[in-house]
Z-matrix of the N, CA and C atoms (Angstrom, degrees):
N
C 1 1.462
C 2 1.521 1 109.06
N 3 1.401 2 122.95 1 130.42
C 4 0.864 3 137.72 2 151.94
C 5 1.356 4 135.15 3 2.37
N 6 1.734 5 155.77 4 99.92
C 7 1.923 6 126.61 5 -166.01
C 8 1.711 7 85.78 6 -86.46
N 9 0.959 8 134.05 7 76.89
C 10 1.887 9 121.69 8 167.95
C 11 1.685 10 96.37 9 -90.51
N 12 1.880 11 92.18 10 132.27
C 13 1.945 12 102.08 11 161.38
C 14 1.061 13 84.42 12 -118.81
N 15 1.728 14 82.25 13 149.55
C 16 1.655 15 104.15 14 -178.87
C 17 1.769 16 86.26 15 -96.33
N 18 1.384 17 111.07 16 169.19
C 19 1.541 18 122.58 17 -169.41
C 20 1.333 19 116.96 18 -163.58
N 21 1.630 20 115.67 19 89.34
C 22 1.448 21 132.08 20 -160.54
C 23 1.696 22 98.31 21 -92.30
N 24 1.147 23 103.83 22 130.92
C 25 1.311 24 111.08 23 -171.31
C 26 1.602 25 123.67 24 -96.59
N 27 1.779 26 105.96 25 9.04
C 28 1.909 27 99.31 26 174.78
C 29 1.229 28 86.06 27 -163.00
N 30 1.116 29 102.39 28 165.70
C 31 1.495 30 131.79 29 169.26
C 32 1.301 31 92.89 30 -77.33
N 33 1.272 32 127.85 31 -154.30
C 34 1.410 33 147.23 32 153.48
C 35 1.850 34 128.63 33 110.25
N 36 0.990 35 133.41 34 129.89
C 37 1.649 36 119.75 35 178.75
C 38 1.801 37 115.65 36 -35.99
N 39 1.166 38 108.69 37 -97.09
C 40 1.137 39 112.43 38 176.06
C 41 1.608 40 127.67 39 -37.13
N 42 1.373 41 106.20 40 -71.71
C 43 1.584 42 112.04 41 175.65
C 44 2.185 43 116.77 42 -49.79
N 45 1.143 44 111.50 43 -32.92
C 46 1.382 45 140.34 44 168.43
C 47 1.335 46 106.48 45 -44.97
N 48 1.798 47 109.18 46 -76.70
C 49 1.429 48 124.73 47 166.81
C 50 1.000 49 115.17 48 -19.88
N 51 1.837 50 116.05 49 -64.12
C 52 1.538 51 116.08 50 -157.27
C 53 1.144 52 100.14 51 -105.67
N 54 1.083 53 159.47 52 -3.80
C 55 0.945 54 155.03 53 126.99
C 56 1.663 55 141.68 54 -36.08
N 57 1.337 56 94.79 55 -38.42
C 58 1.592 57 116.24 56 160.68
C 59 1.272 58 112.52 57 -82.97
N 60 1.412 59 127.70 58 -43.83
C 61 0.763 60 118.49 59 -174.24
C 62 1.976 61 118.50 60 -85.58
N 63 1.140 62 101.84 61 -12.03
C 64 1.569 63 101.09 62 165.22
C 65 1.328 64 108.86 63 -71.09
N 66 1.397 65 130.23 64 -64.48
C 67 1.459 66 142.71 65 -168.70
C 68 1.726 67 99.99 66 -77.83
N 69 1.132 68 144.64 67 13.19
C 70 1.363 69 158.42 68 147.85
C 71 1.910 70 107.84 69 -75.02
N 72 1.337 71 96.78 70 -57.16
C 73 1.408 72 96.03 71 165.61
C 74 1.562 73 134.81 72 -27.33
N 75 1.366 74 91.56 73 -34.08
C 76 1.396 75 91.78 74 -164.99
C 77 1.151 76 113.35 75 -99.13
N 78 1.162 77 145.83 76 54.87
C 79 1.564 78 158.26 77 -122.90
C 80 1.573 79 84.16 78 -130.60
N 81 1.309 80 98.45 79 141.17
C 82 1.673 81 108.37 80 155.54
C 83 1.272 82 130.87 81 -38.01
N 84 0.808 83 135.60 82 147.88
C 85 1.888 84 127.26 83 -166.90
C 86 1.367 85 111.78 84 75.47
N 87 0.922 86 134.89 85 -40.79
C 88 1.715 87 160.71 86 -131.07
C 89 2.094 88 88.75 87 -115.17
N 90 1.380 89 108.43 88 -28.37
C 91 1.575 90 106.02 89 -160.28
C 92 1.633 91 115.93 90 -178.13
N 93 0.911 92 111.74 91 147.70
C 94 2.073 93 123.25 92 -171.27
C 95 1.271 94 97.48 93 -51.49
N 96 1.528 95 121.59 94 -64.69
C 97 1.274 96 93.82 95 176.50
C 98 1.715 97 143.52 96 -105.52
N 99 1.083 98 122.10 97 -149.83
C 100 1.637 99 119.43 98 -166.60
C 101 1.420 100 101.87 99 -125.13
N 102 1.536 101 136.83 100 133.59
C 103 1.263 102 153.70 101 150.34
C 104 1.742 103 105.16 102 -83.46
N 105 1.506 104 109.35 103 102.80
C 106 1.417 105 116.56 104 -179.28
C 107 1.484 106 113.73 105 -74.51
N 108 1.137 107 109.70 106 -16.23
C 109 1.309 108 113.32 107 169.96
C 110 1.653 109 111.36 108 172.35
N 111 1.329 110 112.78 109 170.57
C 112 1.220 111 119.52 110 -178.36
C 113 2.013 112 124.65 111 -127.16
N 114 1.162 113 112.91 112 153.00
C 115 1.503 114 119.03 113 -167.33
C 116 1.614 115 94.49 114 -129.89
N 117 1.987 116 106.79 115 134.67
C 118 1.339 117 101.75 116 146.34
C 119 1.411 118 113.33 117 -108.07
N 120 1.402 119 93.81 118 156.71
C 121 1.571 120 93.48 119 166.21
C 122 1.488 121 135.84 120 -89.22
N 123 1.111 122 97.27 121 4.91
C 124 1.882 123 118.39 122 -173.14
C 125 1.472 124 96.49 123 -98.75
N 126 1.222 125 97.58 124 146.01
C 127 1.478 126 124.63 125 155.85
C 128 1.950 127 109.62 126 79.51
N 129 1.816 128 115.66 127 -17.16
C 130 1.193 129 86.89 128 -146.20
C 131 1.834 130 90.56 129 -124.69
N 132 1.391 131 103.01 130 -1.46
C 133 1.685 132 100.43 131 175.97
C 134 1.334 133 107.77 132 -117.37
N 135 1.393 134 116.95 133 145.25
C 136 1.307 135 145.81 134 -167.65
C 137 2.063 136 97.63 135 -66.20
N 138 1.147 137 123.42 136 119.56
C 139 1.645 138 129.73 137 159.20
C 140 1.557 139 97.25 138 -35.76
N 141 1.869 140 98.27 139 120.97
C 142 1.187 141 116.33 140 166.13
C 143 0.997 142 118.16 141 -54.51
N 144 1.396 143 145.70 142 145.92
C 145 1.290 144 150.17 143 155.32
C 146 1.544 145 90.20 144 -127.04
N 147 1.337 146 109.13 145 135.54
C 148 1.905 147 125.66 146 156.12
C 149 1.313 148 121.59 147 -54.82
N 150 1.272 149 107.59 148 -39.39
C 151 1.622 150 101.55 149 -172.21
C 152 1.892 151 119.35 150 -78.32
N 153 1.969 152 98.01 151 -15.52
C 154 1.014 153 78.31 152 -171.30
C 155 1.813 154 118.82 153 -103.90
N 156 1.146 155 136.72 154 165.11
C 157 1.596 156 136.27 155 151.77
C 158 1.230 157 129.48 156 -70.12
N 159 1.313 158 88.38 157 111.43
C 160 1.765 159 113.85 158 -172.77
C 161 1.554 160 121.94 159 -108.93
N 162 1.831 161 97.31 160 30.44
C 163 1.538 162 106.25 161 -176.49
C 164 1.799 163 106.29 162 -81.25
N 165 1.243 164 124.91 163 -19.10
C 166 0.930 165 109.62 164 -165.70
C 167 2.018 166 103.52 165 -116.39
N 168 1.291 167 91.72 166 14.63
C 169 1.848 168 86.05 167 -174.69
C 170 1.539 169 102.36 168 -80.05
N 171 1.502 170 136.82 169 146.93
C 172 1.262 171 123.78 170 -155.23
C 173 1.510 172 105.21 171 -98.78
N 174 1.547 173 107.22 172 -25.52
C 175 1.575 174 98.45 173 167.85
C 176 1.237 175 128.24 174 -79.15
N 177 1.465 176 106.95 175 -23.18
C 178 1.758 177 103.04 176 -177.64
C 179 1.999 178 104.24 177 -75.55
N 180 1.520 179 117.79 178 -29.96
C 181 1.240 180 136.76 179 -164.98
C 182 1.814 181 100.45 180 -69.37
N 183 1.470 182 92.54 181 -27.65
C 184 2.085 183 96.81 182 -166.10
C 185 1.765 184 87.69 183 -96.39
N 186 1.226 185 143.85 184 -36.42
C 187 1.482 186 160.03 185 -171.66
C 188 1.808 187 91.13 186 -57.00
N 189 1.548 188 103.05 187 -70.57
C 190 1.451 189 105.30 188 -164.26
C 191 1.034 190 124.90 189 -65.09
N 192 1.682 191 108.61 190 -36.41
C 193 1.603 192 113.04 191 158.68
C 194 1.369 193 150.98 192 -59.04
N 195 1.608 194 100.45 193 -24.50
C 196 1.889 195 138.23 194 152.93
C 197 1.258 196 87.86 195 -53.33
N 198 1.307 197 133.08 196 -72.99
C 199 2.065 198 136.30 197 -170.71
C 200 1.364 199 105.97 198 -45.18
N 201 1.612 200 125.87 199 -40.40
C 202 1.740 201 119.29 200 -146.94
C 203 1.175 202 88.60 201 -114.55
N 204 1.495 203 142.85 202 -1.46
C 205 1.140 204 140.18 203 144.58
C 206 1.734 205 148.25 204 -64.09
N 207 1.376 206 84.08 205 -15.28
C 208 1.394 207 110.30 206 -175.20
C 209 2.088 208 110.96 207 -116.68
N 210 1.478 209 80.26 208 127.61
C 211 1.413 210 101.59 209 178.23
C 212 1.280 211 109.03 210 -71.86
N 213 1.214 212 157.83 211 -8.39
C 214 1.142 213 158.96 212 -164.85
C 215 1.726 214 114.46 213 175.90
N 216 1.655 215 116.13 214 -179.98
C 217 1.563 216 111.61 215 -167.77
C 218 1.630 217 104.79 216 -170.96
N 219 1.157 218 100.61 217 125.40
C 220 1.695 219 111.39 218 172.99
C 221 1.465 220 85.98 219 -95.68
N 222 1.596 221 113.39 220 121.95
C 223 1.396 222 109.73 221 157.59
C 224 1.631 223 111.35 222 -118.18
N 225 1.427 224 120.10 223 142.08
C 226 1.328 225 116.21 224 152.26
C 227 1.376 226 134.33 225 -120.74
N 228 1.324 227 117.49 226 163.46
C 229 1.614 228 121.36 227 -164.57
C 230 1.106 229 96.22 228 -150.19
N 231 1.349 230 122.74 229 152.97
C 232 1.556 231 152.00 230 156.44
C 233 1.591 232 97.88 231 -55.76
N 234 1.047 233 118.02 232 151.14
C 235 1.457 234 132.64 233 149.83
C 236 1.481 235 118.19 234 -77.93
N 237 1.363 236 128.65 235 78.53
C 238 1.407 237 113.51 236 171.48
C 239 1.665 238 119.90 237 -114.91
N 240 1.098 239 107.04 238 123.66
C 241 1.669 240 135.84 239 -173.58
C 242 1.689 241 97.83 240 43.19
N 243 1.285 242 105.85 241 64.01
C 244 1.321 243 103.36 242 -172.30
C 245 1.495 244 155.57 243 91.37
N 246 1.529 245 91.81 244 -8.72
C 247 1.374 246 107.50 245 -164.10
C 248 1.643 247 105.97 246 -143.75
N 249 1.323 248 106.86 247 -174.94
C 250 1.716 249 96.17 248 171.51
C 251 1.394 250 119.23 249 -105.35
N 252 0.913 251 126.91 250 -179.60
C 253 1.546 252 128.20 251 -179.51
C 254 1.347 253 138.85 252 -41.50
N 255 0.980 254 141.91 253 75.04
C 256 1.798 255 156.32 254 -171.31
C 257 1.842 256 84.36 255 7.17
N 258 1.730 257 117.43 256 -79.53
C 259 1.247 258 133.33 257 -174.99
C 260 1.744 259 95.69 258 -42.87
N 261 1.022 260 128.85 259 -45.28
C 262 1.479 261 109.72 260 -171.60
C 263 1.416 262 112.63 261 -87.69
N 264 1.116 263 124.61 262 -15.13
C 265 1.650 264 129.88 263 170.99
C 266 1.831 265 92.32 264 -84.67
N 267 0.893 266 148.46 265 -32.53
C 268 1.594 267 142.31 266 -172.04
C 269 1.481 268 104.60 267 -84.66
N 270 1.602 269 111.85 268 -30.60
C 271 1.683 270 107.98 269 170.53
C 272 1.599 271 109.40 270 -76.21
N 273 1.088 272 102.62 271 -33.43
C 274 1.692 273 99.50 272 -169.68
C 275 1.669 274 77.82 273 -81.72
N 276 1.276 275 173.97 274 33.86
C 277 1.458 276 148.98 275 143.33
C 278 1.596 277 102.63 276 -87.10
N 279 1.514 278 118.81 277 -35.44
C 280 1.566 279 97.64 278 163.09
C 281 1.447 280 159.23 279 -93.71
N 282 1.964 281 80.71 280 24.81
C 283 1.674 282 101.19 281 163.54
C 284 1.381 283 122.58 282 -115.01
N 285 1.015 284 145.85 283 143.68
C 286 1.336 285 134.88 284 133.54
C 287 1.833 286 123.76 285 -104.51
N 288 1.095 287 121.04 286 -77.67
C 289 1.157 288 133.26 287 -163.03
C 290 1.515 289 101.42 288 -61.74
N 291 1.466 290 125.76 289 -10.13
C 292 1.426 291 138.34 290 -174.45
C 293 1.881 292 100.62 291 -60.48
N 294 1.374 293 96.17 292 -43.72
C 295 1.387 294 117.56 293 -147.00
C 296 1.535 295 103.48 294 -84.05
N 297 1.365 296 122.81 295 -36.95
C 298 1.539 297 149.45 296 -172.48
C 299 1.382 298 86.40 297 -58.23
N 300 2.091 299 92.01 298 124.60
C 301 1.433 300 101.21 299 170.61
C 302 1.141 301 115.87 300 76.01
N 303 1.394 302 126.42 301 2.81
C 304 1.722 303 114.35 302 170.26
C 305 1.745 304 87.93 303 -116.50
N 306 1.767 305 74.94 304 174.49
C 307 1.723 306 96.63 305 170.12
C 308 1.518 307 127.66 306 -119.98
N 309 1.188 308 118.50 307 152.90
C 310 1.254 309 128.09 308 -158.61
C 311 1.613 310 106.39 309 -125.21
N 312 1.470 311 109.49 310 118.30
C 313 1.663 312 108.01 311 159.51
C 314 1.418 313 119.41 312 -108.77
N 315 1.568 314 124.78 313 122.02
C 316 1.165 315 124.32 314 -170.08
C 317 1.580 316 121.80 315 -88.35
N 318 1.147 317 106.68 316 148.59
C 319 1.590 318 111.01 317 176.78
C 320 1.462 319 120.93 318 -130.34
N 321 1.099 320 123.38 319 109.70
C 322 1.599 321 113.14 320 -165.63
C 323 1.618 322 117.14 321 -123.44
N 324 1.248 323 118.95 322 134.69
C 325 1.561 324 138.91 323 -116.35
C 326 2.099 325 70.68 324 -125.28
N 327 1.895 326 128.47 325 97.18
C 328 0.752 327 121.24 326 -151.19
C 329 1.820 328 89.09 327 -129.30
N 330 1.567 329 123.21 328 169.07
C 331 1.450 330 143.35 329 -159.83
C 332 1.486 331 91.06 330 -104.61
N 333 1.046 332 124.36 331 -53.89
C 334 1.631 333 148.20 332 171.02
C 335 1.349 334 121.96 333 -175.84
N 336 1.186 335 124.88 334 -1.02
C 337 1.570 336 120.05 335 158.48
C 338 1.514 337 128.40 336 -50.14
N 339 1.283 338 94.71 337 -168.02
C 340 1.776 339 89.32 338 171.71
C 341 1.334 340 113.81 339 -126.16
N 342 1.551 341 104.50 340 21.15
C 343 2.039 342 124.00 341 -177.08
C 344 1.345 343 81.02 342 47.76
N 345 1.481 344 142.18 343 69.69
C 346 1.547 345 117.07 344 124.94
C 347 1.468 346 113.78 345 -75.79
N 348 1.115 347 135.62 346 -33.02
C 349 1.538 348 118.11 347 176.06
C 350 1.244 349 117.28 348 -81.80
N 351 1.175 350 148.63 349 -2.78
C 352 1.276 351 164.19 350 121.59
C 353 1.454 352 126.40 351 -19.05
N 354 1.352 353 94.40 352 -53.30
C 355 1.748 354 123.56 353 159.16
C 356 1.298 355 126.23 354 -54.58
N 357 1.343 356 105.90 355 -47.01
C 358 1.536 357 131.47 356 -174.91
C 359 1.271 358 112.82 357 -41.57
N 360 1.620 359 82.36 358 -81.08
C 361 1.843 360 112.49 359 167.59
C 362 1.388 361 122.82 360 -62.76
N 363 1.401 362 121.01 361 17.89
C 364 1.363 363 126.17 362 179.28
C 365 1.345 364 93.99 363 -120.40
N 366 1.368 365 145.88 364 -68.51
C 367 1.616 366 148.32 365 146.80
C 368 1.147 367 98.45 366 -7.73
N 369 1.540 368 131.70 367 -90.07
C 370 1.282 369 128.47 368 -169.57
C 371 1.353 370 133.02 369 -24.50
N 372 1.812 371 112.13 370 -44.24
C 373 1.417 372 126.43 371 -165.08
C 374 1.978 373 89.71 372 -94.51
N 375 1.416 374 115.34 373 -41.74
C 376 1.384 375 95.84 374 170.84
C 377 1.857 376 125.82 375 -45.63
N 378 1.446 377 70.98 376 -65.95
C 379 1.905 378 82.84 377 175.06
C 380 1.294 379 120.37 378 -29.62
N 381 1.540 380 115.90 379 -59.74
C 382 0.870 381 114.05 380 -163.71
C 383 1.824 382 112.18 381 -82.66
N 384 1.707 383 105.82 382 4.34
C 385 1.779 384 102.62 383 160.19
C 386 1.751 385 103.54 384 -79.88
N 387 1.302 386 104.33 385 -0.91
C 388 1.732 387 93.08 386 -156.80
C 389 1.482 388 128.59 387 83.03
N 390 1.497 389 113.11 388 27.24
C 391 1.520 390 140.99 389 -168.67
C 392 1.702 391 106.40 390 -107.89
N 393 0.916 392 112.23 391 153.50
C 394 1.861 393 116.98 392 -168.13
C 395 1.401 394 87.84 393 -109.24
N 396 1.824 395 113.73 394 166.13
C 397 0.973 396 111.77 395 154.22
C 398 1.781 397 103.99 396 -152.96
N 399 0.731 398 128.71 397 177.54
C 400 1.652 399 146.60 398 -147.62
C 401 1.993 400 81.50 399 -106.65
N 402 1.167 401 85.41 400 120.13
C 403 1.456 402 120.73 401 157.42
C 404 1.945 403 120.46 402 -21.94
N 405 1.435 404 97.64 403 -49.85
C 406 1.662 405 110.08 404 175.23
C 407 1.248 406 109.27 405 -158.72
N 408 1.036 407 99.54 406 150.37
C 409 2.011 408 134.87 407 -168.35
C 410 1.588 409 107.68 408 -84.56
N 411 1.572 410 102.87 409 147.48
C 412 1.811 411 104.94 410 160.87
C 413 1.681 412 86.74 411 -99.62
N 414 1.504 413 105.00 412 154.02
C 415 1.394 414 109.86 413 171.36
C 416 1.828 415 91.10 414 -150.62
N 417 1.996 416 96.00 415 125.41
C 418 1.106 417 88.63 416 179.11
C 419 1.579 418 113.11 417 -153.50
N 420 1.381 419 119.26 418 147.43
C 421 1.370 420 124.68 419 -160.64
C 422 1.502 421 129.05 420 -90.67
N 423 1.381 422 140.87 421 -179.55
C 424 1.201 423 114.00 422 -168.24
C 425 1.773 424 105.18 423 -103.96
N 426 1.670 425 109.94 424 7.48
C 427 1.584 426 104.15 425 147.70
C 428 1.478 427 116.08 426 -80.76
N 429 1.374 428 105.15 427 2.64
C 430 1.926 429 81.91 428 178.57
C 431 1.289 430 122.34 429 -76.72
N 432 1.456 431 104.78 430 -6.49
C 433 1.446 432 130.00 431 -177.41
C 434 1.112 433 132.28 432 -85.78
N 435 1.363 434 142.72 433 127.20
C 436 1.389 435 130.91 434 177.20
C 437 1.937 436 122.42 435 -66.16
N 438 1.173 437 135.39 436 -169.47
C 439 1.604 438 101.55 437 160.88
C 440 1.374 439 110.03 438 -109.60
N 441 1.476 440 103.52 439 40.47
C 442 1.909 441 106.21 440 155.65
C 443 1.180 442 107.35 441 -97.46
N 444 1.383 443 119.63 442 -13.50
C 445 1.706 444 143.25 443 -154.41
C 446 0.939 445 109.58 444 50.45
N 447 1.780 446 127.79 445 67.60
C 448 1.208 447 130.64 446 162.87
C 449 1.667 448 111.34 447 -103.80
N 450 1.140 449 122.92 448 142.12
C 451 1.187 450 116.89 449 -172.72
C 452 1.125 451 126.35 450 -76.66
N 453 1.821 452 121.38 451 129.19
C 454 1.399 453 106.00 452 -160.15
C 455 1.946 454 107.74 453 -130.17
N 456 1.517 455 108.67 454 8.06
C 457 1.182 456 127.64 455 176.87
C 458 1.652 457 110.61 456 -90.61
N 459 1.358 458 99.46 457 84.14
C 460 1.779 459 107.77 458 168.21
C 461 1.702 460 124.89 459 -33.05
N 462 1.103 461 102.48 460 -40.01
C 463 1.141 462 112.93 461 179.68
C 464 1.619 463 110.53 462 -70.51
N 465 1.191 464 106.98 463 -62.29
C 466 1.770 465 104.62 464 -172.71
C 467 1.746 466 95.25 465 -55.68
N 468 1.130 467 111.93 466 -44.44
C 469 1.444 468 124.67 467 -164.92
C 470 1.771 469 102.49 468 -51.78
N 471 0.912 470 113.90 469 -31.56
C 472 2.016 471 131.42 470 170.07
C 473 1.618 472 87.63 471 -71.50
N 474 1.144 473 125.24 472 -84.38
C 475 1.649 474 133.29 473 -144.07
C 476 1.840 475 86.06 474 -55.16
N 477 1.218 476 139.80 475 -31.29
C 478 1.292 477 142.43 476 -136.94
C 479 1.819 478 80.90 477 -100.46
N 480 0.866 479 113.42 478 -76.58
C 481 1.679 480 133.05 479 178.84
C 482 1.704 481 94.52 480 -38.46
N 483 0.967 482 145.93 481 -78.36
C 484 1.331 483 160.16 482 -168.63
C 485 1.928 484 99.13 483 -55.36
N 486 1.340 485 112.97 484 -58.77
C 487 1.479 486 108.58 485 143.38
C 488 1.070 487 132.72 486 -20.50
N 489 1.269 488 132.45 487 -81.97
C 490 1.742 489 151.30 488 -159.73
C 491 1.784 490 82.25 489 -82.15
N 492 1.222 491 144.68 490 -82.33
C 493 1.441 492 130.88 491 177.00
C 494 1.246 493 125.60 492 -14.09
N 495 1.576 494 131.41 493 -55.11
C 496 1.190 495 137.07 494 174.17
C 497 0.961 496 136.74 495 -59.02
N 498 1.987 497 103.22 496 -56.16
C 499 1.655 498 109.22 497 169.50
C 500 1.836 499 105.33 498 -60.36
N 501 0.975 500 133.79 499 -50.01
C 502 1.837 501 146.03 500 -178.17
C 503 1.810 502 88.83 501 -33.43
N 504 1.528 503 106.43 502 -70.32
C 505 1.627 504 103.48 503 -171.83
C 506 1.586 505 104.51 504 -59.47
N 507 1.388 506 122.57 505 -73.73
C 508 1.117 507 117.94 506 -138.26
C 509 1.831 508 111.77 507 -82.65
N 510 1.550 509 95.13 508 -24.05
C 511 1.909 510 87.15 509 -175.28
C 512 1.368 511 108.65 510 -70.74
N 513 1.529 512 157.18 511 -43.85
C 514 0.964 513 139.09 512 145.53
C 515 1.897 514 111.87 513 -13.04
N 516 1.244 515 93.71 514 -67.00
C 517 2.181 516 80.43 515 -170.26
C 518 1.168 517 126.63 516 -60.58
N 519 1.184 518 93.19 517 -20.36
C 520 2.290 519 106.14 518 176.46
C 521 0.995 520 99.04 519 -77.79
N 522 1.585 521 136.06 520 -60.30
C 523 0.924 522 148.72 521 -171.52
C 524 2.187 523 115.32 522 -49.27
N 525 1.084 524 108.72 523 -50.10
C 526 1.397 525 141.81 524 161.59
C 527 1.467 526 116.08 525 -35.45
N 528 1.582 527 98.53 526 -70.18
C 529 1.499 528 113.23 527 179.56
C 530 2.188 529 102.60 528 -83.37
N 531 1.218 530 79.75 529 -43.04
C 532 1.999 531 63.26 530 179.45
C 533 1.585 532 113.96 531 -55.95
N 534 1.359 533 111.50 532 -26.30
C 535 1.572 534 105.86 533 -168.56
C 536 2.030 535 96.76 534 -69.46
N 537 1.552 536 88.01 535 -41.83
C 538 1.918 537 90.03 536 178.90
C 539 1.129 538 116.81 537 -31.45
N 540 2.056 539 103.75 538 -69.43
C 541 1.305 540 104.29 539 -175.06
C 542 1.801 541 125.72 540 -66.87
N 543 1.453 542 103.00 541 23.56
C 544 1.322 543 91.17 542 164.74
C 545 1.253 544 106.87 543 -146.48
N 546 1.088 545 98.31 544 47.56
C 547 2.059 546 112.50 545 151.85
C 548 1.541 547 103.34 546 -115.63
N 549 1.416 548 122.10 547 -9.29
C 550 1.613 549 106.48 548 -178.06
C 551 1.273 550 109.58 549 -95.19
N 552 1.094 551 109.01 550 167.04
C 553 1.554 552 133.08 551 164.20
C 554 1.995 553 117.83 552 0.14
N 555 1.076 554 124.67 553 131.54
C 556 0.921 555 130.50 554 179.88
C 557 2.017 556 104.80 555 -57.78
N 558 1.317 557 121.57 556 120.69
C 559 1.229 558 123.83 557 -175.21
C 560 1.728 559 147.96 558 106.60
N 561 0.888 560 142.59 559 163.00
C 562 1.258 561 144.21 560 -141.20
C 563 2.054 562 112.90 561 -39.73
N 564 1.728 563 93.19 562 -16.58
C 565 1.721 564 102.63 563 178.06
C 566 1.749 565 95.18 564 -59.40
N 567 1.748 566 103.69 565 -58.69
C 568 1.578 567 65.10 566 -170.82
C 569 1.319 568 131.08 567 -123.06
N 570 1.756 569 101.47 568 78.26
C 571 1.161 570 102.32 569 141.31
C 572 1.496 571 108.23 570 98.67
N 573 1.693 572 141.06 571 -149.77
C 574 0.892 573 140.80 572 164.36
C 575 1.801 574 97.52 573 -109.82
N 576 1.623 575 114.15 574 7.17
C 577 1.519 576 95.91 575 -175.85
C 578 1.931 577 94.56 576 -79.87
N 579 0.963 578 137.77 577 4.69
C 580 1.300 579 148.34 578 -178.04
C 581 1.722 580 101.78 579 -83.52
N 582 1.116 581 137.74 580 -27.10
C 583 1.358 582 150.10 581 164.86
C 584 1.471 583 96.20 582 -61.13
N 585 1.441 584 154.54 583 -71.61
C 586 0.932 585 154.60 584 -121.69
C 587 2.026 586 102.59 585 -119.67
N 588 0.981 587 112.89 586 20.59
C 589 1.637 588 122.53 587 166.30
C 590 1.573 589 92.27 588 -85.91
């Protein structure tokens, strides 16, 4: 089975709702693969600063290790003014090399858009750990929901399923082969996982 964390990116009523409740979806029974556990990024880690050492703080230390444990990651975020969540851009600042070589399926917690810019800026900040991400997004609103918050939008309910399927297969094999290419030989064999030592 699969190590996928799911990784909710705010606290909040609304954004919370759909957000939990998209990446809730994907529960065992519910789908192929398994979410071993889950992380928010709101409310519970201290604002990155660079200069300082954060090896010994016990929440950021239990946060990063939930990240470097996991072969793959359903994350979701709110759409706000474009981007994702302050708390989920400040969790992703105290990883890098955690992230290198896994894969990422996104879920974005939307007003009525379709979180493509949300997306954007979520790709971007992966990428640039050296993190993969899945081709296309579920993006879903807080009418897709009933007010038990059961999901009642067929459609997202496909993109969500087709989601949780992909990361389950494929982050294990990226994950697998990236670790390969960086047991060989110093140089172009392996790959760009040689960037991320």
């Amino acid at each position: 089975m699969a190590r996928i964390l799911g990784i909710m990116g705010v606290f909040g009523k609304v954004p919370t709702h759909t957000c939990w409740c998209a990446l809730h979806w994907m529960q065992p029974g519910k789908l192929v693969q398994k979410l071993n556990s889950w992380i928010c990024a709101s409310g519970f880690l201290p604002l990155f600063e660079a200069h300082k050492s954060y090896g010994d703080h016990p929440i950021v230390s239990k946060v990063v290790q939930k990240i470097r444990d996991a072969e793959g990651y359903i994350v979701g975020s709110p759409e706000y003014h474009a981007s994702m969540s302050g708390a989920l851009k400040n969790l992703f600042d105290f990883v890098y090399t955690e992230l290198s070589g896994k894969l990422f399926g996104l879920v974005i917690a939307t007003g009525g858009s379709q979180g493509v810019a949300c997306a954007d800026n979520l790709r971007a900040c992966i990428h640039s750990c050296h993190g993969w991400t899945l081709p296309y997004i579920a993006a879903a609103r807080l009418a897709d929901f009933d007010e038990q918050g059961n999901l009642r939008n067929e459609q997202v309910r496909d993109r969500l399923e087709r989601i949780g399927r992909d990361v389950a297969i494929y982050a294990p094999l990226l994950w697998q082969q990236f670790k390969a290419d960086q047991a060989l030989p110093p140089g172009p064999t392996r790959g760009f996982a040689e960037w991320a030592l």
